[in-house]
PLY file of the C-alpha trace (Angstrom):
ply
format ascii 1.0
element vertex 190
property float x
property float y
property float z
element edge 189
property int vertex1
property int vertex2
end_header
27.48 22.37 -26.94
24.83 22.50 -29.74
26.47 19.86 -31.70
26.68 17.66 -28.59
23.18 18.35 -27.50
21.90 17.44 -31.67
24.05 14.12 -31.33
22.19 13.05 -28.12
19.12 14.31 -29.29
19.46 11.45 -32.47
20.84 9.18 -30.43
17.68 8.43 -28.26
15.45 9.06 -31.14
17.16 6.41 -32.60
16.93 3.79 -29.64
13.28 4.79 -29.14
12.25 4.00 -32.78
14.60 1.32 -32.69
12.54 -0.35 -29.42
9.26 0.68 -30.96
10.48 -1.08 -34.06
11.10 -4.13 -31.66
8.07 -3.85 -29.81
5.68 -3.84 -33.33
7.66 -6.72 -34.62
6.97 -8.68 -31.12
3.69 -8.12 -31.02
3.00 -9.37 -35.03
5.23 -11.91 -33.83
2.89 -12.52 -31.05
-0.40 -12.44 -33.31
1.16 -14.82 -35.59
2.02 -17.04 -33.25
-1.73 -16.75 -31.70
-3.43 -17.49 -35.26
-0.86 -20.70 -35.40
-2.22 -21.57 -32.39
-5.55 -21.40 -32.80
-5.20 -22.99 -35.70
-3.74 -26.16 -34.59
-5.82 -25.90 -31.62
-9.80 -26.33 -33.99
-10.59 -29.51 -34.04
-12.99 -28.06 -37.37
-11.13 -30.15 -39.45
-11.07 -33.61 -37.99
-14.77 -35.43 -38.15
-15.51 -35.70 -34.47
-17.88 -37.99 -32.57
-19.38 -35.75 -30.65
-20.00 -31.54 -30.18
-19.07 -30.06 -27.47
-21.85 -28.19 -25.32
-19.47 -25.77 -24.43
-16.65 -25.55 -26.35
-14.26 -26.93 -28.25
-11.44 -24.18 -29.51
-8.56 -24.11 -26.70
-5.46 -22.55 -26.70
-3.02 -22.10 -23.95
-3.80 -19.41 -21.52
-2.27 -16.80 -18.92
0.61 -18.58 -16.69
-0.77 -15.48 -13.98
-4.42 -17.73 -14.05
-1.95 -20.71 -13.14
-0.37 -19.30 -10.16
-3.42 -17.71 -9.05
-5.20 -21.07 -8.77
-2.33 -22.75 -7.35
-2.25 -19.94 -4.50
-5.62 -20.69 -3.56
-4.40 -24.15 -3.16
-1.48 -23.24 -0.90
-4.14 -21.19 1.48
-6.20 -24.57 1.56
-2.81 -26.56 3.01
-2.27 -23.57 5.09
-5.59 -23.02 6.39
-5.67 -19.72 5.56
-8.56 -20.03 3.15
-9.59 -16.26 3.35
-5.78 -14.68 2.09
-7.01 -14.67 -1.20
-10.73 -14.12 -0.67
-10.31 -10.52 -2.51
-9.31 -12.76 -5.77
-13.15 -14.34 -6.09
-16.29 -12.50 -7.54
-18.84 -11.64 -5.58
-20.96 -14.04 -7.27
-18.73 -17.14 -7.82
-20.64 -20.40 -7.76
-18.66 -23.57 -6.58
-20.41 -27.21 -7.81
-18.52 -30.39 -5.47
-18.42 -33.69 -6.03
-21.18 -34.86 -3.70
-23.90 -32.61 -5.39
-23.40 -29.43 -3.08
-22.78 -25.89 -4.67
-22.27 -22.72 -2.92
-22.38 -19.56 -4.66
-21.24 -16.22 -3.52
-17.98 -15.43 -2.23
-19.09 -14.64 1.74
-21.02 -18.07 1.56
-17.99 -20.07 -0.20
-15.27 -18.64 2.29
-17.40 -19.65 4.92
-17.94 -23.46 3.69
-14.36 -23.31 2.99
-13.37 -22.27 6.78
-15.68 -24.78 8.38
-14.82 -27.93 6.25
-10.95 -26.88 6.33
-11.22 -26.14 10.43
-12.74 -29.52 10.77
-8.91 -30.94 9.70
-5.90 -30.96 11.25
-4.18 -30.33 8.47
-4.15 -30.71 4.71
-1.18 -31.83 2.16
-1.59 -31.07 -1.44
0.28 -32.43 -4.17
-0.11 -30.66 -7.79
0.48 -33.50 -10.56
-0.26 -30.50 -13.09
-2.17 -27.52 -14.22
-3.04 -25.90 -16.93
-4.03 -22.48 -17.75
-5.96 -22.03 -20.89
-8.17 -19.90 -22.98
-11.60 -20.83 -24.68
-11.39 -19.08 -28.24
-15.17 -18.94 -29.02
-16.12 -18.24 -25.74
-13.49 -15.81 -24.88
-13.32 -16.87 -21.06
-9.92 -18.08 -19.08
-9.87 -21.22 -17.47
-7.11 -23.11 -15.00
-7.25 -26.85 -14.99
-5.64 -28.58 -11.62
-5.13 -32.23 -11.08
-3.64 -33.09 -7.76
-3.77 -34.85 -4.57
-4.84 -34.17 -1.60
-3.88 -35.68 1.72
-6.49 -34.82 5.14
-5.59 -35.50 8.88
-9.09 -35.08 10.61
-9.09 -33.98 14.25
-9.20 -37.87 15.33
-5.66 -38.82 13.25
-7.80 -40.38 10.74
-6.62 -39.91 7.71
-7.57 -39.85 3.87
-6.43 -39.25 0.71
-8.05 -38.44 -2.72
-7.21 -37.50 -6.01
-8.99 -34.23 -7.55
-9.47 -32.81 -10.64
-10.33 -28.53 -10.44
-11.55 -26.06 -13.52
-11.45 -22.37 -12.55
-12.94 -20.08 -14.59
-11.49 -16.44 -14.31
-13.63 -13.60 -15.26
-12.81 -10.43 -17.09
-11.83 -8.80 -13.90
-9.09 -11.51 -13.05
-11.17 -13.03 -10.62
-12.11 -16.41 -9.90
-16.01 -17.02 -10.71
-16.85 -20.51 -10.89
-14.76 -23.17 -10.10
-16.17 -27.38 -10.13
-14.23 -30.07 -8.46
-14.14 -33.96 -9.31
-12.65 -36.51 -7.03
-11.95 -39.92 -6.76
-10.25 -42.30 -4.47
-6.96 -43.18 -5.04
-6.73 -47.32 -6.02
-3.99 -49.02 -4.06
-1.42 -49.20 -6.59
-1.88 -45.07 -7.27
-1.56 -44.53 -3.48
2.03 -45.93 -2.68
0 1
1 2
2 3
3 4
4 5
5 6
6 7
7 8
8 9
9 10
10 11
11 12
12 13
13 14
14 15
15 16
16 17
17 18
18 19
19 20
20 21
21 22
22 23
23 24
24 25
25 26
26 27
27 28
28 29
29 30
30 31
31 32
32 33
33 34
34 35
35 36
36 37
37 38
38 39
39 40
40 41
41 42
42 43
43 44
44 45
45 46
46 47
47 48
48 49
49 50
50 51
51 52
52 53
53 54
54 55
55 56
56 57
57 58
58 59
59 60
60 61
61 62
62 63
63 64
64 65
65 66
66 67
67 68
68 69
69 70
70 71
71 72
72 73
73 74
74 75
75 76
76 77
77 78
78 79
79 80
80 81
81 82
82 83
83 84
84 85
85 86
86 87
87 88
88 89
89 90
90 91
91 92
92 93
93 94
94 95
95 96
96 97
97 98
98 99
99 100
100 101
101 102
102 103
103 104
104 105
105 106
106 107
107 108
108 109
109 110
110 111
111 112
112 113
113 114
114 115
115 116
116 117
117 118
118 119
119 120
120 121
121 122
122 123
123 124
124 125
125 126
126 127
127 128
128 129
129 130
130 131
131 132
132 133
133 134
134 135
135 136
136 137
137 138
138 139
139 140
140 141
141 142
142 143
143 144
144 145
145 146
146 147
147 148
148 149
149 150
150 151
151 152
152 153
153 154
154 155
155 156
156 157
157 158
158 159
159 160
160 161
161 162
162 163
163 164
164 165
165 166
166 167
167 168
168 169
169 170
170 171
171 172
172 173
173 174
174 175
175 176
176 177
177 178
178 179
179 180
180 181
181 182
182 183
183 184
184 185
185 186
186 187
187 188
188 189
């Protein structure tokens, strides 16, 4: 039984080095991959025209940021704006494209409720996102471009074309998010 137990004993000790072993290698493999990235994402060595205020050094970021943002969408088309109210900070600040900005979570779910009440309903379509990562600022960021399609409470209805940055804190939640938007020309709208 000894000789049995000895054998099994190796056994796993062999699989769990063998998976650390595997694990180690994935994550150099990882932090390798990372530096390539970063690398081919600094613009340091091309003469630029301009600095950015902000930043500069991207690299791709957490595909979790992605869906996140995209959720927040769905609850808009739903009208459900508060099922993800737990995923904002308390202190998010939200700038729109006619000048207003709300900040605070309790203030923005309210704006969102009364503007999204106000329609009948609401279509979204995602042309694409983007979740990335500043590297000198060390902040996450989603990028959305989509379209969205309103039915007002008359049948009126209206359709623009937005552009979203989310930034998502150290906590995973969402605090600050700015929207553009523009009217769709008539070619872009058929």
């Amino acid at each position: 039984m000894k000789p049995v137990f000895t054998a099994l004993l190796l056994l796993f000790c062999s699989i769990a080095f063998t998976q650390d072993q595997k694990m180690k290698n994935a994550k150099a493999k990882s932090d390798k991959k990372e530096t390539k990235v970063k690398a081919e994402y600094s613009s340091e060595q091309l003469d630029m025209p301009y600095t950015a205020e902000y930043s500069s050094k991207f690299m791709p970021g957490n595909p979790a940021h992605g869906k996140l943002i995209l959720d927040i969408w769905k609850d808009w088309d739903d009208n459900v704006t508060d099922r993800h109210a737990d995923m904002f900070a308390d202190t998010v600040f939200m700038m729109f494209p006619n000048g207003q900005s709300v900040k605070g979570r309790d203030s923005a779910m309210y704006l969102a409720k009364k503007f999204r009440g106000s329609l009948a309903s609401s279509k979204s379509t995602i042309e694409a996102w983007m979740p990335t990562k500043s590297i000198d600022r060390n902040e996450d960021w989603v990028l959305v471009w989509g379209r969205e399609e309103d039915t007002d409470m008359n049948s009126n209805k209206t359709t623009v074309l937005l552009h979203e940055i989310w930034r998502i804190n150290k906590d995973g939640k969402i605090d600050f998010m700015r929207q553009y938007m523009s009217k769709p020309t008539e070619s872009a709208s058929q």
